[in-house]
N, C-alpha and C positions, 0 to 999 in steps of 0.2 A: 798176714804180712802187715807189719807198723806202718799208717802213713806218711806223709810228707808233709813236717812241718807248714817249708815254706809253700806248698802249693796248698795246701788249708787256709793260711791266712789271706794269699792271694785271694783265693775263691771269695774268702769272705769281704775283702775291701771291695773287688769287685760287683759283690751285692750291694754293699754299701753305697756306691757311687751310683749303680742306677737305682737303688731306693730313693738315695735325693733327688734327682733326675724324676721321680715317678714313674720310672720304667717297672713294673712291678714284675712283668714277665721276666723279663732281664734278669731282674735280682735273685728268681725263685730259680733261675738256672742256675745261676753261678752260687746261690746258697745250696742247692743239690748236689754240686761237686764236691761242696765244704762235706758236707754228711756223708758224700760214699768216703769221700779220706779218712774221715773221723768218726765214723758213726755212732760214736761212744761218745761222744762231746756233749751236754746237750744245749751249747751255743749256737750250733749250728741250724739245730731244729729249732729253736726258739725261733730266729733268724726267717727259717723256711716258712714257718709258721704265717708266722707276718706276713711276710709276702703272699702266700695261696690267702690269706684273708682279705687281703685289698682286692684279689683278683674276683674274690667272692667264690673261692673256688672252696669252698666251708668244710666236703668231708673229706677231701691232703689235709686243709691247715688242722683240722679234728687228730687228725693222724699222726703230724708232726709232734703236734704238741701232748699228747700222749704220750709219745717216747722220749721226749724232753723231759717229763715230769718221772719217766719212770729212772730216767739217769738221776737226777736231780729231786731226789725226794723232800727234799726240804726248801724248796725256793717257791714260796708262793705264787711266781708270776704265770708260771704253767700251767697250773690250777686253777688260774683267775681266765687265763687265757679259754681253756677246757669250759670253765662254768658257760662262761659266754658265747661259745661255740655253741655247746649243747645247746642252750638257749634257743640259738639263732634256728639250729636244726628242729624243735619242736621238742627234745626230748630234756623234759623239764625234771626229770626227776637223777636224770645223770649233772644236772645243769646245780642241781640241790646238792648233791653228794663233794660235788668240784669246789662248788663257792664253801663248805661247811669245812672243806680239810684246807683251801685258802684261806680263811678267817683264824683256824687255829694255827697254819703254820706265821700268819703276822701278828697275832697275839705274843707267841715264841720270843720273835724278833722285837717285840715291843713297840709294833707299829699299830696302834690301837685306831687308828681313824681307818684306817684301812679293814682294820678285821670289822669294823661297826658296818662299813660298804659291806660289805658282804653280808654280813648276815643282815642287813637291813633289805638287801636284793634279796635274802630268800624269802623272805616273808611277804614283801610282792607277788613271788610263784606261787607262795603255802603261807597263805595265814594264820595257818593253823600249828604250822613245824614250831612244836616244842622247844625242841635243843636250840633254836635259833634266839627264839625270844627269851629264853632262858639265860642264854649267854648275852644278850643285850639286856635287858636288865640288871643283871650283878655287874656288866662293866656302866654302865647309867650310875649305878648308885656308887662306884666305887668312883667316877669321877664327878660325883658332887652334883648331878643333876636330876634333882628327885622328880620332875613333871614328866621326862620322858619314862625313868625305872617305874613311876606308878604304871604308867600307858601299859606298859607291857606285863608287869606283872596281874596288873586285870584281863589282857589277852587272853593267858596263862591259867586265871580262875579259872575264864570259859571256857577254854579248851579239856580243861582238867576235869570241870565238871560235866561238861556235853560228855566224856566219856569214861564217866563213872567214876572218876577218883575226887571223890567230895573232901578226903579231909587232906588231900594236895592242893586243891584249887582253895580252901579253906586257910592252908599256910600261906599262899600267894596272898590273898586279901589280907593278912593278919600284916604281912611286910608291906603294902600297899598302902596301910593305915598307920604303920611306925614311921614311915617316911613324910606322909603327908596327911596327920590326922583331920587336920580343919576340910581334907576337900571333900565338897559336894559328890561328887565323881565317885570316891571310894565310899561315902556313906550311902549313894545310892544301892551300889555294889554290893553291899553288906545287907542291907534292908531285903535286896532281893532274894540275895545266899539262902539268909535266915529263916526266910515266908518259903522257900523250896523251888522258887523259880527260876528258872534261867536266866544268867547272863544273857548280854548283846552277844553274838558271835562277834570275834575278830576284823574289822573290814580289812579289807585288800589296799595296803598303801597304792597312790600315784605312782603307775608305772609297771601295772602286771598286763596290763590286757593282750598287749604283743604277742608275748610269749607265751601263752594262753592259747590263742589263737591261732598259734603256728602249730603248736600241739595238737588242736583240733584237727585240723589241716592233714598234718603228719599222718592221726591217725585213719581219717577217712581215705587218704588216698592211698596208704599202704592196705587198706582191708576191701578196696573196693576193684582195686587194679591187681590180683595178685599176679598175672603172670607177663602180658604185653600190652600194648595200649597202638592202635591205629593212632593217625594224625590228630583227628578231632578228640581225641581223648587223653593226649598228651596236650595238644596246646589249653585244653581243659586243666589240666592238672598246674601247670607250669601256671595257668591266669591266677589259679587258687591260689596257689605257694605265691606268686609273686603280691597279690593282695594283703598274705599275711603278713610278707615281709615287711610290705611299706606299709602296714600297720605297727610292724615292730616298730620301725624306722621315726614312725611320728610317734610312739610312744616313748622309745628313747629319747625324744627330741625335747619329749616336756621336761625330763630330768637333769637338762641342761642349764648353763647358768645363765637363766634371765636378762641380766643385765647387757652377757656378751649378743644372745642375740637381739634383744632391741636396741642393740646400737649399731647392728650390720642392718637392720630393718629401715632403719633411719636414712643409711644411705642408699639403699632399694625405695626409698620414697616417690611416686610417682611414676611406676612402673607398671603400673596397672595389676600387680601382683597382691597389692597389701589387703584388699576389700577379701581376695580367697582366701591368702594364710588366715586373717582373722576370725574363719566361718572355722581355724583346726579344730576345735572341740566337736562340732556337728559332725564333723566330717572323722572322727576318729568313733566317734557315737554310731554312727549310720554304716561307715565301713565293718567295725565289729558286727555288729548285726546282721548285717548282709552276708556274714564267713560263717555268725553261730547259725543264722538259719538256713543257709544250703546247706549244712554240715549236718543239720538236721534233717534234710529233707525237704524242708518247707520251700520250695524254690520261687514262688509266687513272693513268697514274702520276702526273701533275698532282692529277687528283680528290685521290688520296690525300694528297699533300701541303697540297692546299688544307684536307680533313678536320684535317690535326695541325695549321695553323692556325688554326682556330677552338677547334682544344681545349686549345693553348695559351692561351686568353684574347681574340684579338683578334677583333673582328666589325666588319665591316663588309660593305654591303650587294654591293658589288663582287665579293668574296668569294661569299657566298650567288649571285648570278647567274651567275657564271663554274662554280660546282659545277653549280649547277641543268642548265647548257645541257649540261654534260659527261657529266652521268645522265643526262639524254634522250639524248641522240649514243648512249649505248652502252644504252638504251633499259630503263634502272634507274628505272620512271617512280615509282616512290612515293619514291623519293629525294630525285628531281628535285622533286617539287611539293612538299615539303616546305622544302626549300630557296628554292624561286621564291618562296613564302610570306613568307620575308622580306624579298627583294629589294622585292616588291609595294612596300612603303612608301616605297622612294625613288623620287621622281618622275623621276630621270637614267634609270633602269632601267624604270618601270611599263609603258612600251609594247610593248619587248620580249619582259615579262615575261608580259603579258595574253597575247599570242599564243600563246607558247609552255604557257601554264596553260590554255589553249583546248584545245591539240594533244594534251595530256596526257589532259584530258576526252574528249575527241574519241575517243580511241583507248581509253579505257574503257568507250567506252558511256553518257556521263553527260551525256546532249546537252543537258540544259538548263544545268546548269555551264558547258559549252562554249561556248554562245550568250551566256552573259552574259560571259565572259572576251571574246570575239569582240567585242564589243557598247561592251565599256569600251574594249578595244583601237582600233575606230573611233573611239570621242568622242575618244580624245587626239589619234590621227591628225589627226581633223576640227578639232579648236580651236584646230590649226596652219593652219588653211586660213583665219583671219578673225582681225581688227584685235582688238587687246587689248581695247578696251572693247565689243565683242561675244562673248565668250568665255563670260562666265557665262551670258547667254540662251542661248547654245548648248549649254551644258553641263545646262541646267535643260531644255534643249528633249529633250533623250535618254532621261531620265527616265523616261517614261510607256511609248515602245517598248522600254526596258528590263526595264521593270514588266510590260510587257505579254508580252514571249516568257520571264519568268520563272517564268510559268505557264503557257505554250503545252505541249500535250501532244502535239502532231502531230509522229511522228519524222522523216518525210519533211520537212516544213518548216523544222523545227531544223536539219536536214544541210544542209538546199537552203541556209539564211542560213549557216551554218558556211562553206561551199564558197564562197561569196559574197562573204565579207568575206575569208577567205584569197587568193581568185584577185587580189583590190584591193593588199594591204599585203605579201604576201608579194614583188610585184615589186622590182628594182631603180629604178628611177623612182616609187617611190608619191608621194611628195609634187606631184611634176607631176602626175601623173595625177591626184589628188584636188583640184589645181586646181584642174586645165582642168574638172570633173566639175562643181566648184560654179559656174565661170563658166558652164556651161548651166543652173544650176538659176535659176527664178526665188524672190523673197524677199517676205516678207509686212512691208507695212510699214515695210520697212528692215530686219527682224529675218532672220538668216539662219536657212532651216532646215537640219536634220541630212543628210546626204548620205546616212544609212539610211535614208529615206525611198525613194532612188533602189533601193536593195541589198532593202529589204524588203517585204513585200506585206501585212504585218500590222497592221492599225490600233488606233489608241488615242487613234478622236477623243470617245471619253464621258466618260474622264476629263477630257480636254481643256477638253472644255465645261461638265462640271462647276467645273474651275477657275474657270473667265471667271467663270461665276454667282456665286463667291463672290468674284472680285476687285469684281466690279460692288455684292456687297450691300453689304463691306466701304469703296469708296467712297463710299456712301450713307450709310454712318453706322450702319445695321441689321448690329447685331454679332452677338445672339444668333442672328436669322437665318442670318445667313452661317456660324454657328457650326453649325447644324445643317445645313445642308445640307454643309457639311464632314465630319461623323458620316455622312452619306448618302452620302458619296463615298469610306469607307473603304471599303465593303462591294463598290462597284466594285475601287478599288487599296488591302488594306488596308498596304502596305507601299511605296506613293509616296513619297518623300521629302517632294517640295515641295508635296505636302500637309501634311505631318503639320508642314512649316515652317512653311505659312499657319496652323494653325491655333496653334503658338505665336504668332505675329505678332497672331493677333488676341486671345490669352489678354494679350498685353504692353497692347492696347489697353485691354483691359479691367480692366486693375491686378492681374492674379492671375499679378503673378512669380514665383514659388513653380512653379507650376506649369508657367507659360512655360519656365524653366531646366529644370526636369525633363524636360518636353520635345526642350527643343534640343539636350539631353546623349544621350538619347538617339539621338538624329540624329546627333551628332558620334560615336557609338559605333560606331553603326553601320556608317559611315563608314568607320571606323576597320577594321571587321573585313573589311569590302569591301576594303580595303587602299589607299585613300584617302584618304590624311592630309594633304593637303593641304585638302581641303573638310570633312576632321574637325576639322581649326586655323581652320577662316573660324566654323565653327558655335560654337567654344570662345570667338573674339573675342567673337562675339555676345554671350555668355553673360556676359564680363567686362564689355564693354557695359552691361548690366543691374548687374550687380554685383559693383564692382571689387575688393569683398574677399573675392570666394570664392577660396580657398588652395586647392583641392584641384584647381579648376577651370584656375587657374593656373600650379599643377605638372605636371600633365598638358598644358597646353600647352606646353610648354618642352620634354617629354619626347618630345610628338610632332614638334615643329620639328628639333629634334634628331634622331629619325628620319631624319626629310625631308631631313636633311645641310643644313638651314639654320641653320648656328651659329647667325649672325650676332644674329639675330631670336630665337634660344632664349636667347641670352645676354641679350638685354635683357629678356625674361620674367623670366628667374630674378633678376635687379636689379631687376626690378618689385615680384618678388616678396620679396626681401629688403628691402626697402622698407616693403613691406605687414606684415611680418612686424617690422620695427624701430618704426613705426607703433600697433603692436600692441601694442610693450613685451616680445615676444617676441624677446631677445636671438640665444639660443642657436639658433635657429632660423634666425634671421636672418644669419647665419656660418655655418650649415652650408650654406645656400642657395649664398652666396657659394662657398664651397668643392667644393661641387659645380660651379657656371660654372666655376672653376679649373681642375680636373680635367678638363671636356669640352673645354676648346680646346688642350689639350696637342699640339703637332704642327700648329693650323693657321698658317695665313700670315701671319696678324698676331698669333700667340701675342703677342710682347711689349707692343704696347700694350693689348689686350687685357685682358692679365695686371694692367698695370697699374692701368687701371681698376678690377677685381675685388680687387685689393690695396688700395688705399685706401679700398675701402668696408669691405673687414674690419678696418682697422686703425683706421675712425672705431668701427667695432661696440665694438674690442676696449677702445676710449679709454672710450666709454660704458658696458660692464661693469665699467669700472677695471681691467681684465686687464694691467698694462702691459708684464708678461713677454711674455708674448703678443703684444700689441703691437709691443712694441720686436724682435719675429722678424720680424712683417709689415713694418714700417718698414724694416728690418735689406735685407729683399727686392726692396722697392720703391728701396732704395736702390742697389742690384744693377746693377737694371736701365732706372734713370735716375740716376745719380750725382752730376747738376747741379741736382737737385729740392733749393733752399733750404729751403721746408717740412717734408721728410724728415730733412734733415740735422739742422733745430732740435728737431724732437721726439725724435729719436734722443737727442739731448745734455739735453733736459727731460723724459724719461722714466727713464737712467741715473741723475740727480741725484736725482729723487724716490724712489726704488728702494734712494739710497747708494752706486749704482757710481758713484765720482767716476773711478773711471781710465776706466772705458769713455767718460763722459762728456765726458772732456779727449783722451781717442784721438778718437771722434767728432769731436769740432772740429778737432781738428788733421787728421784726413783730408780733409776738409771743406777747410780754409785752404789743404791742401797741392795740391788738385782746383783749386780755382780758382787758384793763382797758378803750378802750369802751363797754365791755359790764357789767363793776361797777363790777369786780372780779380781784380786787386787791391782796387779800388772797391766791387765785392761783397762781397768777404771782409770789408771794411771796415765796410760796412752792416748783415752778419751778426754780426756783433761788436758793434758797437753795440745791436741789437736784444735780442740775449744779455745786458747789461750793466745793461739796462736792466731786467731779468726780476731780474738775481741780481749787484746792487750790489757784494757782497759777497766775489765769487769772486775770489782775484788772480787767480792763471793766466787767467783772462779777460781781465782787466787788463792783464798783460803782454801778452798774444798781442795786444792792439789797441793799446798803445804802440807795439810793435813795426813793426805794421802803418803804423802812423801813421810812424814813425822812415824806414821803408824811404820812403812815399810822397811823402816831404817837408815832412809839414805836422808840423813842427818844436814849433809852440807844443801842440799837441793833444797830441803825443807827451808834453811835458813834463808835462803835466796829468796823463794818465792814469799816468804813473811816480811822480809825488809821490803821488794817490790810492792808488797800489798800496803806496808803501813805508810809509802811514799803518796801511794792512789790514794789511801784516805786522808794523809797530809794533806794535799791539794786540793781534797774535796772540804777540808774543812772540818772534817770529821778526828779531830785530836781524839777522841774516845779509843777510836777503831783505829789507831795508829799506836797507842799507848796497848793496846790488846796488843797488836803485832808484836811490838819489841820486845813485850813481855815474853809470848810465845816463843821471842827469837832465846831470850835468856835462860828457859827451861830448859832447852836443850845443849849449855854448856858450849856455847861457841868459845872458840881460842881467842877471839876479840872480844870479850864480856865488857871488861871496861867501857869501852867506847860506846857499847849500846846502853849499858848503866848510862853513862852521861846522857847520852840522847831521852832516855827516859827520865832522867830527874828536869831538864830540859822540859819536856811535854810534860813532866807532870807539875813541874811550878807555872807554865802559863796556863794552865789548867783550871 
């Protein structure tokens, strides 16, 4: 059955708009409508593609873009797209095959800078791939650039000769020396050939080690894990792959253009960030190292390297876990928990981490630590086992048996729950098994219980009930009531959580905010130290809830999201909070906020529109301090990284003028004119100019550049107008020269009044 035009296209603007929105989930929905309509398109996969890549969801967008390419066999972009994937996923030799049929199908097209990208990345992956460097040399030489075609065609000898084809690597050197006989380089080359010695091998251009490394990665975790993996051996795997990534991540980073990022560095100055970035070398040195040698085996020698990159400056939680596991394995446990300590906070890692902060306990001697490691280790497991909007009952429902074996003194029953909850999660299948465990439990009113219930024999039905009592006075209206029999139920749990929540909840009823916040900070602290930052950020909402200008409140949440590895969500804190803080009248505060969200998203996936966001709320700050220096950096940046932003390009050029740079001012605009009338949007240029003219009457060179504009576009009478108004401005300024250009200019184009401006030109040009 044909689909439906008009519901195709929908789907697709619909993706469109929350692409720009940076809704990426959004977009991959409503691009997934587009493809069942159409599924023969491959506009739409292209589309879908995109999207499952920003999500980082890499084997859909692998998939997409696969059947895009197989609709569309001739469009290089889906092959570019493919190479890169593969890349990402570790499989470097699918990643070879993508970029070699991208390179030829822009060849085709006659887009030669393109094909040279590509085959220039293969040889990154393969120093040695043949066909690569083969075909960059004969396009080297055939565009006139004999330093690079020698490079390669000496590659080429050695490759030829390392395997056995002497009198191919033989013709490589003989073209190497027709192209550049005087160089050293190729005489060496020869000298060596001829005496029967080896070439240099090939080096590995800037820019392979990533994908290398991911490869490595790829293959040790697929040949070591073939069938399931427990907790501790997936957050294991997930540390590795994410260590290789953000080794890609910083290796793609070197291949970026210089210029753009030390000039976003510039305004990250003073951030306390710039002494780390500048240790990247070390730190991409010591991170490799650390992946080849666990991947070898060597895991002493990994630790180590992982150690010199944290002392280099970089941290991340990946890091911290991948240490942690590597001092337990070789049984350095005070190392190890030290380390686990900060993995705890990212939720990617926590379940792992709990386990293994269990075992550490465990083998101390410290069995109530253990139990409650053990303890949090189950609720995560468990909160996998029910529908999202059951998850917080579940999670408030653990509470009380937490509370309650946090003071159990019985060693025998601490080991016996230890032993219980390890025989569960340490398996290869847990998550089935914790299933199938709740599809036998029954549930109270819909509400699921905890599957500790099944694992433990220790009860904690008084605090329980004590809750009801005060959910029930609290319904009734009886606050003070419920308020004391809440003080009556410390002394059963005095360190419950959701009690000490009810009892803010019911101080918020009773108007005593002050107190409430005091409260729920503390809970959120707690939280925190528990190594639960995610239910530390729900208790902090709360708090802003109640009172959206607490600053202190709202730093720390930004601080802990951020922990959590949830940019996304910490960025728009910190925008909240620059807000709050602009609100205030508090300028300077309000831009360092900014510049901190600058600084933390350096590196991720949507760095750039990210960036840009954060950039034009410092450069409204910088407008309303009057800082236009300052300003016109920000504007300067944002113009970087969106170069079609007409708004950007106008304050650039009304910043300059107010300032007295008239040349920066007039470079501005002409960058600007010369931006859009490569890209056939003259009409813009046109409206830009006008909008200009209208600010500053006065300017010629404005004047001209929109006659001009006007001349090329055809509208003839408009051109005239603005050449007479300009040669009146340079009349007055004195400037007969630039008045006698105008008339002139007005006379080329055959006005119905010629006469009249003849006169006026033999006029200026006798008192001339």
């Amino acid at each position: 059955m044909a689909g439906r035009e008009d519901v195709f296209q929908q789907a697709l603007n619909e993706g469109h708009s929350a692409a720009w929105d940076q809704d990426w989930a959004k977009a991959a929905e409503a691009y997934r409508r587009a493809v069942e309509e159409f599924p023969d398109r491959p506009k739409g996969w292209i589309n879908l593609g995109l999207a499952l890549m920003q999500l980082q969801r890499y084997e859909e967008a692998l998939q997409a873009y696969q059947r895009a390419a197989a609709l569309s066999p001739n469009d290089p972009v889906p092959f570019e797209k493919l190479a890169a994937l593969s890349e990402r996923l570790g499989n470097i030799q699918a990643a070879i095959q993508a970029a070699l049929k991208a390179a030829e199908l822009y060849i085709t097209q006659r887009e030669v800078e393109k094909a040279i990208q590509n085959w220039t990345h293969i040889i990154t992956l393969d120093p040695e791939h043949v066909l690569a460097r083969s075909r960059l040399a004969l396009v080297y030489e055939r565009l006139q650039q004999p330093q690079k075609a020698v490079q390669e065609y000496l590659a080429l000898a050695s490759v030829l000769q390392r395997s056995g084809h002497l009198d191919k690597a033989k013709q490589m050197l003989e073209k190497a020396a027709q192209l550049m006989p005087q160089s050293t380089e190729v005489k060496q080359a020869l000298t060596l050939f001829q005496s029967g010695q080896l070439l240099p091998k090939p080096l590995r251009p800037k820019g392979g080690t990533g994908p290398i490394r991911m490869a490595q990665v790829r293959q040790v975790t697929e040949a070591t894990v073939p069938v399931g993996m427990d907790p501790v051996a997936e957050a294991h795997k997930k540390a590795l792959t994410r260590l290789a990534d953000l080794l890609f991540e910083m290796s793609q980073e070197e291949e970026r253009s210089a210029a753009e990022r030390r000039d976003l560095r510039t305004l990250l100055r003073g951030t306390g960030k710039l002494s780390q970035q500048a240790d990247q070398q070390m730190i991409l040195l010591h991170l490799g190292q650390a992946i080849d040698a666990h991947t070898r085996g060597e895991n002493e020698q990994a630790a180590e390297e992982l150690e010199h990159v944290l002392e280099s400056g970089f941290d991340h939680a990946a890091i911290h876990f991948l240490l942690g596991y590597l001092r337990f394995q070789s049984g350095r446990l005070e190392s190890a928990q030290r380390r686990l300590q900060h993995a705890l906070k990212h939720a990617e890692f926590a379940l792992g981490t709990r386990l293994l902060l269990g075992r550490i306990h465990l083998q101390n001697g410290q069995l109530q630590e253990a139990v409650v490691h053990f303890l949090e280790a189950l609720r995560l497991a468990d909160l996998q086992t029910v529908p999202e909007g059951q998850r917080e009952a579940l999670r408030m429902a653990y509470e009380p048996l937490i509370e309650a074996h946090r003071q159990e003194q019985e060693e025998a029953m601490l080991r016996q729950i230890c032993e219980n909850i390890q025989s569960v999660l340490t398996r290869s299948d847990w998550r089935q098994h914790l299933v199938k465990v709740r599809a036998g439990m029954p549930s109270e009113n819909g509400a699921p219980a905890p599957l500790a219930e099944v694992l433990l024999q220790a009860q904690s039905s008084a605090i329980l009930d004590e809750m009801h009592r005060i959910h029930q006075l609290v319904r009734q209206g009886y606050l003070r009531a419920a308020m004391e029999e809440a003080f009556f139920a410390l002394n059963l749990a005095p360190t419950y959580i959701p009690l000490h929540n009810l009892i803010a909840e019911i101080l918020i009823q009773e108007e005593h905010l002050r107190e409430a916040i005091a409260k729920l900070y503390v809970i959120a602290r707690t939280y925190r130290v528990r190594g639960d930052v995610e239910q530390a950020t729900h208790y902090l909402e709360r708090i802003l809830e109640i009172d959206p200008l607490n600053l202190d409140v709202r730093r720390q949440l930004a601080e802990d999201l951020e922990q959590n590895g949830r940019i996304r969500e910490a960025i728009r804190v910190y925008m909240e909070l620059a807000e709050v803080y602009t609100r205030l009248a508090d300028l300077e505060n309000a831009r360092q906020t900014c510049v901190q969200a600058l600084r933390m998203i350096q590196g991720q996936p949507a760095e750039k529109e990210w960036s840009l966001q954060i950039l034009q709320r410092m450069a409204d700050i910088d407008l309303q301090r009057l800082d236009w220096k300052q300003a016109i950096r920000v504007f300067e940046q944002i113009r970087t990284l969106k170069p079609e932003d007409e708004a950007t390009r106008r304050q650039l050029v009304e910043l300059n003028l107010r300032l007295g740079q008239v040349t920066q001012a007039r470079m501005e605009m002409e960058s600007y004119l010369t931006y859009l009338e490569s890209t056939q949007n003259i009409a813009a240029a046109i409206l830009f100019l006008e909008g200009l003219i209208q600010e500053h009457p006065q300017v010629n060179w404005m004047r001209k550049a929109l006659a001009d504009l006007y001349r090329r576009a055809g509208r003839l009478e408009e051109a005239i107008a603005q050449y007479d108004a300009l040669g009146e401005l340079e009349l007055n300024a004195g400037n007969r020269a630039g008045a006698i250009e105008a008339v002139q200019a007005i006379l080329a184009l055959n006005p119905p009044n010629a006469d009249a401006y003849r006169a006026v030109l033999a006029q200026l040009q006798q008192k001339a």
